[in-house]
ROZAVO-754063 format. One record per residue (C-alpha): x, y, z; residue in one letter. Coordinates in steps of 0.001 Angstrom, whole numbers, plus 500000, padded with zeros to 6 digits. Each point is the difference from the previous one (the first is absolute). Layout:
// residues N
XYZa...
This chain:
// residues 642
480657556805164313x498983502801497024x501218503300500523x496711502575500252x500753503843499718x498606503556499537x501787500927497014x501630503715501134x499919499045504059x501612498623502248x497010497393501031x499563496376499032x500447496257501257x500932496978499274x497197496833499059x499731497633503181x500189496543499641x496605499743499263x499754502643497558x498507502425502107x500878503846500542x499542502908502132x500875503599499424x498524502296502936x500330503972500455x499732500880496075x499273504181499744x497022500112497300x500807500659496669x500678498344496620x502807497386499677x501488497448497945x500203496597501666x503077497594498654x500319496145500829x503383498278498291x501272496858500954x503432498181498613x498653498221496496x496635501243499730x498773502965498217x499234503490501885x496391501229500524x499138503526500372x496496501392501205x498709503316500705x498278500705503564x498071502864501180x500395500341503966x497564501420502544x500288500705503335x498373497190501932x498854497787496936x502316496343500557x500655498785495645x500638496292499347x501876499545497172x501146496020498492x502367499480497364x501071496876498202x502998500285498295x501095498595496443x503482498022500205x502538501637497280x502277498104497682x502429502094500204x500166503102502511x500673503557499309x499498501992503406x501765497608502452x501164501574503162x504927499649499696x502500499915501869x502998499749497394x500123503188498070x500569502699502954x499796497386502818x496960501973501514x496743498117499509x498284501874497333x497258499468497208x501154498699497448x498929502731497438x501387502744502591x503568498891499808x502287502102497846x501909496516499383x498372497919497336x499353496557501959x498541496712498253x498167498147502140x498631496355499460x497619498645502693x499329495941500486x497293500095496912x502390500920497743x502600496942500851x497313497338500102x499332500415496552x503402497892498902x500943497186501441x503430500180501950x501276498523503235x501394503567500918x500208503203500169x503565499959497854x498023498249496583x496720502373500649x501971502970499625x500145498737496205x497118501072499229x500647503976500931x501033502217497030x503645501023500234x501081497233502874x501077496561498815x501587497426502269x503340498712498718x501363496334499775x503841500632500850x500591496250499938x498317497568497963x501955497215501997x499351501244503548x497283501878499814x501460503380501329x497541503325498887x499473503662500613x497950503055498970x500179502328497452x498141503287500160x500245502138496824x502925497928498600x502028500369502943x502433497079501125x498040498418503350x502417501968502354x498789503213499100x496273498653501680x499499499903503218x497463497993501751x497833501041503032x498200498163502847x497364502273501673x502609502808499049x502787498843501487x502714499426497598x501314496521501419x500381498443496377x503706499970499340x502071499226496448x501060496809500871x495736499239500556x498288501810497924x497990497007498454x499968498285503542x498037502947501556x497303499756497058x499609496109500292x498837498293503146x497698502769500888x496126498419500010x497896501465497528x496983500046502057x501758502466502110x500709502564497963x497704503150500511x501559501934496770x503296500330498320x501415503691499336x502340500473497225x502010503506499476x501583500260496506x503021502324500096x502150501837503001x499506499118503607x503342500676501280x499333502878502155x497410498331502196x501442496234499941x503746500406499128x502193498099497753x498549497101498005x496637501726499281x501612501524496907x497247498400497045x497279499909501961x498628497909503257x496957497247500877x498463500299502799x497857496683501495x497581500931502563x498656497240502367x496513499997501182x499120501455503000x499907497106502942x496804501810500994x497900499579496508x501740497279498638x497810496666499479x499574497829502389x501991497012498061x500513500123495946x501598496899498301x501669499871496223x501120496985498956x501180499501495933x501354497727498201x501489499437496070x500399497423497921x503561500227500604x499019499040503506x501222503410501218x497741499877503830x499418503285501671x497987500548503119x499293503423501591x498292499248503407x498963503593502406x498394499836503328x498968503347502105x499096499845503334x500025501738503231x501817499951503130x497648502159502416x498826503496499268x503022501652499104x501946497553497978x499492498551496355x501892497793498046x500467498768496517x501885497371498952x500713498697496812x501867496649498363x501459499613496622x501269496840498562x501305499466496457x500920496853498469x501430498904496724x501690496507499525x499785498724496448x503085499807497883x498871501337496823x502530500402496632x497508500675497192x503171501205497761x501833496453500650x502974502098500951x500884498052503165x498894502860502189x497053501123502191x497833502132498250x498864501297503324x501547499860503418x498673497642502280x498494502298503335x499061499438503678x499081502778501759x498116501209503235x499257502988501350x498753501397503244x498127503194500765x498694501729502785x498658503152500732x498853501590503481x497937503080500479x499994501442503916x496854501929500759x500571503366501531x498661503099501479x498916502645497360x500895497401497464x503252500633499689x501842497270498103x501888497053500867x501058497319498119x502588497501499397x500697497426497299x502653496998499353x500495497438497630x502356496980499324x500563498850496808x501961497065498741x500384498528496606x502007497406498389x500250499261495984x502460498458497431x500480499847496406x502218498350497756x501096496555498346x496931497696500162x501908497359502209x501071502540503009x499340499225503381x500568501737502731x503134497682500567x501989501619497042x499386503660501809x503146502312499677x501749496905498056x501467500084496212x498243496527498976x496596501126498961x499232503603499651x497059501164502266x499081503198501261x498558500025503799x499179503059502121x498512499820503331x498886502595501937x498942501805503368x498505503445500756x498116501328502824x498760503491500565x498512502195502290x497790503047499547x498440502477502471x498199503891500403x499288501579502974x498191503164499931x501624502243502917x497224501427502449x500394503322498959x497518502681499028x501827500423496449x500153497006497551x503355498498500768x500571496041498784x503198497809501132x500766496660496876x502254497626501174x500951496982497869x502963496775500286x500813497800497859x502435497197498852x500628498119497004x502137497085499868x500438498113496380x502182497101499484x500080499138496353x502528498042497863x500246500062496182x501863497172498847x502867499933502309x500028503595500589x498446500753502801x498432504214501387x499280499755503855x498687503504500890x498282501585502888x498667503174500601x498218501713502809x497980503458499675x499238502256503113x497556502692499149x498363502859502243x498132503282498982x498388502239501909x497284502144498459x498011503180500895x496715502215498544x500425503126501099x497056502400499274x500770503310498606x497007501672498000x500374498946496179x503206498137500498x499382496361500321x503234499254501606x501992497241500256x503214499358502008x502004496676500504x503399498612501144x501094496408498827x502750497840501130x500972496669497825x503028497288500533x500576497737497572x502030496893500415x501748497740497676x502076497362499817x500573496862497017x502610497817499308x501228502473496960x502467502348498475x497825502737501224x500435499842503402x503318498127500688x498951496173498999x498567497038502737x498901501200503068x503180498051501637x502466501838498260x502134502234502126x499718502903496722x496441499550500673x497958503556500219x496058499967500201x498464503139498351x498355502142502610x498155503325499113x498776502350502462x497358502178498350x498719503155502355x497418502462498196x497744502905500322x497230501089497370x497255502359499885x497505500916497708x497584502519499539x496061499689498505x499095503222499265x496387500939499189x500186502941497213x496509500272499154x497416498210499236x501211498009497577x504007500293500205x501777498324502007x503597500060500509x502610497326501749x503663500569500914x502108497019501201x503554499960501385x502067497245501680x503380499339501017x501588497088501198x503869499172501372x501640496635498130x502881498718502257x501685499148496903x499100502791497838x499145503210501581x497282502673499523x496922498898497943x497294502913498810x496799498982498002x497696502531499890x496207499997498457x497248501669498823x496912499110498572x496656502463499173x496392499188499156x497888502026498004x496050498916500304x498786501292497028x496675498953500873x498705497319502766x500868497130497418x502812501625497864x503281500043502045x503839500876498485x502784498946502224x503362500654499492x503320498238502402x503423500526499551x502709498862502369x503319498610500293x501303496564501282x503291498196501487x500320496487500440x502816497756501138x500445496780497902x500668496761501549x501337498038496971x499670496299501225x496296500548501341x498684502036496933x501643498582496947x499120495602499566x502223500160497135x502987500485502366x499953497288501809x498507497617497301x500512498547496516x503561499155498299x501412504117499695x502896500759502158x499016503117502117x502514503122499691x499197503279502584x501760502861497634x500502502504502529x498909500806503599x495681500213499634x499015503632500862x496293500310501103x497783500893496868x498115503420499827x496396500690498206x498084503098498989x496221499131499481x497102501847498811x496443498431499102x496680501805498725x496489498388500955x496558500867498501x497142498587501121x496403500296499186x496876498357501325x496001500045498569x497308498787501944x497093498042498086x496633500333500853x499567496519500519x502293499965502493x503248498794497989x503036501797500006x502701500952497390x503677500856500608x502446500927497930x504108500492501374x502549501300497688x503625500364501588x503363501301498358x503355498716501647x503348500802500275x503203499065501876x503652500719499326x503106498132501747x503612500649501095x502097497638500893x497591497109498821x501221496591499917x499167497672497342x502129496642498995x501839499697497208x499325496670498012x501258500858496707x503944501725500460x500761496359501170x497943497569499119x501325497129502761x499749503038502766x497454501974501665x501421503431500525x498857502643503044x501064503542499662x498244503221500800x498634501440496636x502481502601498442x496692501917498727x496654499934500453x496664497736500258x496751501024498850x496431498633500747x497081501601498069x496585499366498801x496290500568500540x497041497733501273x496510499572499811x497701498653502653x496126499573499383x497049498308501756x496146500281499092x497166497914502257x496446500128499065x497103499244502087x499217497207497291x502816497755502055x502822500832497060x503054501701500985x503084500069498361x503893501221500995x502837500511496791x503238501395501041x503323500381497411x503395501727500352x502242500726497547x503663500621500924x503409500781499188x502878498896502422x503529500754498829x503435500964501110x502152502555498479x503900499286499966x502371501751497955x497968501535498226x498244496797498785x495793498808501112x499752496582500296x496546498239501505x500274498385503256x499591496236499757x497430498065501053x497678502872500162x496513499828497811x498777503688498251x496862498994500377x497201498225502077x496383499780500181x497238498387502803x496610499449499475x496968499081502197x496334498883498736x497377499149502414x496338498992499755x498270499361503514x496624498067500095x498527501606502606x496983498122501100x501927496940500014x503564501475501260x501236498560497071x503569501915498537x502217499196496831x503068501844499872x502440499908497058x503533501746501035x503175500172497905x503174502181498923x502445500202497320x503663500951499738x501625501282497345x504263498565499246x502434500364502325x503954499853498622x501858496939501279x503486499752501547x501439497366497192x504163498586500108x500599501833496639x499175499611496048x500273495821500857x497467499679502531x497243498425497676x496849501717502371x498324503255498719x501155503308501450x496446500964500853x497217498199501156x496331499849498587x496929501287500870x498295498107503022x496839500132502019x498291497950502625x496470499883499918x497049498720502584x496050499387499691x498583499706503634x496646498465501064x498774500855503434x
């Protein structure tokens, strides 16, 4: 399943099953034969062709650490190389995750310089993602490209996936909003399943911790006549040890169950033209609280307990139209349903999401063109202020968004080395009217390893207060909405250098500098200090500001070293009244590291893995609260024998 190509033609194949290939009807000549294949180093070789003369030619491919020239989807949607794209994309393949051990894909994503998984709720257990320094809303989260991953799930559509499914995970750092929409503001992750057709037969990954934590990842592919595959995967996750190490009366840790369910079904066609559909079901159920709660106190004032339960399913599909021209129709459902009480305050909230899009590739000489319409509804409903209280009261009134958009965009070919990209989209909000985030993004390759990107583009997103901000609906502050929420605006730019050398022992080195930049209107950030017993929401009279610059590099050596060290160093601040103030809870700077040492005659690895954060300011109750104001340095480390 290698790709094999004549570098400057249209000819090549793809690997058989066997590992066997055929190219016929090649004009004699002098060409450049490529094989790549998702997580294993590229091979080039020179051939000389002659009319008549039949060439064997074997390769054996060296599996990378961590991949440079994988073939993405995120950054213009198109399936391009990875160093073709004009948008810088980060992309981690299975190698990189197995060298720390997690239960998910929501802890791996630790270990990748600039994204760090957030604890909202050290009682309950509720997280999110952070890209840049971004609040978790600002990411969104993609499933084979389809953006089903809503705010009130963000951490539920990164857990419960199977590891041993995972092909790659794509990660854009900066503005997506003209291809994806609202929500895709800091940045987005994009988890790609394997392919039912080259996915292993069966894979199991079961793990355990001396906390007893259990997690098993089982996957079975198999076939259902000529024309059908399909993968399925299980995850289950369970945690059930009351643990108070700090003798505080509380779970350090919320107790988990959790299983998952995912399938994945890829219909054979004529011309190869793809088919596939996907669904999932996940449910989950976890507490957290006074060491004597049971389930019999739930939603009761006696003993304090936190308890959330809930249920999601999803659908995915693409269907590529039988046209002559490249035109692709996404579908995607899904529905959420949470019941969670804290203390004897209880949030009950549904939501569903429709989404279609219908894309098309039309060819027009240097333009790589790109032209799409999108249509998303969004509904909510919870048992809150927000819209109208319980579900059985008359003032009742369930949030419902109707989202219809159009976007196109424009690759254009300059030269040789210069390439240009020009993005537009508009969408119509029900509730709020004409939205217009254009982009742009251009690529400079100053040489065939020394490439200078630079993106700019604006965002809009629509905030959902009770499904993006824990705070709200947790902990001891009374909750005060200023002022009617108006949807929040961003202007982003980022500038990406990269640069690549090739050792003659076969190693590689890479080197990724980036620059980035993104200025908000309208942004809304609580207020913990004016009242010290409140939480206060307001748009921002003023400005917010996120800033800094980051470093990724990786080096592997034929030897069986290879090493990956990634840091960021940020600013993120808001502007009111003429007065800066740092955001809370936000670290200036972070750092990851990777060392590796493989034993290759006896497949023997040792991996040590780690990161560090620098302090974050706290939200304390005023000059008497007797905690610090900022908290220390911190860094989890691991040292891996495989």
């Amino acid at each position: 399943f290698a790709t094999i190509s004549l570098e400057g033609t249209s000819l090549g194949t793809s690997v058989s099953e066997e590992g066997t290939y055929t190219i016929r009807d090649i004009p004699s000549g002098e060409y450049t034969i490529l094989v790549s294949f998702i997580g294993y180093m590229p091979e080039k070789r020179e051939l000389t062709i002659r009319d008549g003369e039949d060439l064997t030619v074997d390769f054996s491919l060296v599996q990378a650490f961590n991949t440079t020239d994988e073939i993405v989807v995120t950054g213009i949607v198109q399936e391009v190389k990875r160093l073709e794209s004009p948008v810088p994309v980060e992309v981690y393949n299975p190698v990189f995750f197995k060298k720390n051990p997690t239960p998910n894909i929501y802890e791996a994503l630790q270990n990748v310089n600039g994204v760090r998984p957030q604890l909202n709720c050290q009682v309950c257990n509720t997280g999110d993602i952070h890209i840049n320094g971004l609040e978790g809303a600002y990411t969104m989260v993609l499933i084979d490209g389809m953006p089903i991953v809503s705010s009130l799930a963000t951490v539920y559509g990164l857990s419960g996936i199977p590891n041993s499914l995972v092909e790659r995970v794509e990660i854009v750092k900066g503005p997506a909003s003209s291809l994806y929409g609202s929500e895709a503001i800091g940045g987005l992750i994009n988890i790609i399943t394997k392919n039912p057709v080259s996915a292993p037969m069966i894979s199991a990954d079961i793990m355990t911790t001396s906390w007893l934590e259990l997690n098993a990842d089982l996957g079975m592919r198999f076939n259902l006549g000529d024309n059908l595959s399909v993968l399925t995967g299980v995850n289950y996750f369970n945690f059930d040890q009351i643990i108070d190490n700090n003798d505080d009366n509380f779970t350090d840790i919320a107790l988990q169950n959790r299983v998952s369910v995912f399938q994945k079904w890829n219909i054979k066609r004529k011309t190869n033209r793809l088919f596939t559909l996907a669904g999932r079901y996940y449910w989950e159920d976890r507490w957290g609280g006074e060491l004597d709660w049971t389930p019999e106190f739930r939603g009761g004032d006696q003993i304090y307990g936190e308890s959330i339960t809930t249920r999601r399913w999803e659908l995915i599909g693409q269907y590529q139209l039988p046209t002559t021209e490249n035109m692709l129709l996404s579908f995607s459902f899904n529905e959420h349903y949470q019941n969670s009480v804290y203390g004897d305050v209880s949030y009950i909230g549904d939501q569903k999401i429709a989404f279609t899009q219908l894309t098309w590739e039309p060819v027009f000489g240097k333009h790589g063109l790109l032209v799409g319409s999108a249509l998303r509804y969004t509904y909510y409903d919870d048992n809150t202020p927000a819209t109208g209280g319980e579900v059985t009261d008359p003032n009742n009134d369930p949030d419902e968004i109707w989202l219809p958009g159009i976007f196109i965009q424009d690759e254009i070919q300059l030269d040789r080395v210069h390439k240009l990209l020009l993005g537009m989209r508009y969408d119509y909000n029900n509730n709020h009217g004409n939205i217009f985030t254009p982009r742009m993004a251009y690529k400079w390759s100053i040489t065939e390893n020394d490439i200078l990107r630079i993106n700019a583009g604006t965002g809009f997103r629509v905030v959902n207060l009770f499904t993006e901000d824990h705070a709200a609906l947790t902990g001891a502050r009374e909750v005060v909405i200023a002022e009617e929420l108006q949807p929040e605006q961003s202007y982003n730019a980022n500038v990406n250098y990269m640069k690549k050398w090739y050792r003659v022992d076969g190693g590689s080195i890479n080197i990724e500098l980036s620059a980035f930049y993104t200025y908000f209107t309208n942004v809304i950030l609580p207020d913990y200090e004016t009242n010290t017993n409140q939480i206060i929401y307001d748009n921002l009279d003023g400005s917010a500001e996120t800033k800094g610059i980051s470093l990724n590099a990786d080096m592997s050596l034929a030897s069986g070293w290879s090493f990956i060290l990634g840091a960021t160093l940020m600013d993120v601040s808001s502007i009111e009244n003429g007065v800066r103030q740092r955001q809370i809870l936000t670290e200036q700077f972070t750092g990851t590291w990777s060392i590796s040492y493989r034993f290759l005659k006896n497949k023997l690895s040792v991996d040590y893995t780690g990161n560090i954060y620098g302090p974050m300011l706290l939200p304390v109750l005023g000059p008497l609260d007797p905690r610090p104001e900022e908290s220390p340095w911190w860094s989890i480390q691991n040292l891996q024998l495989s």
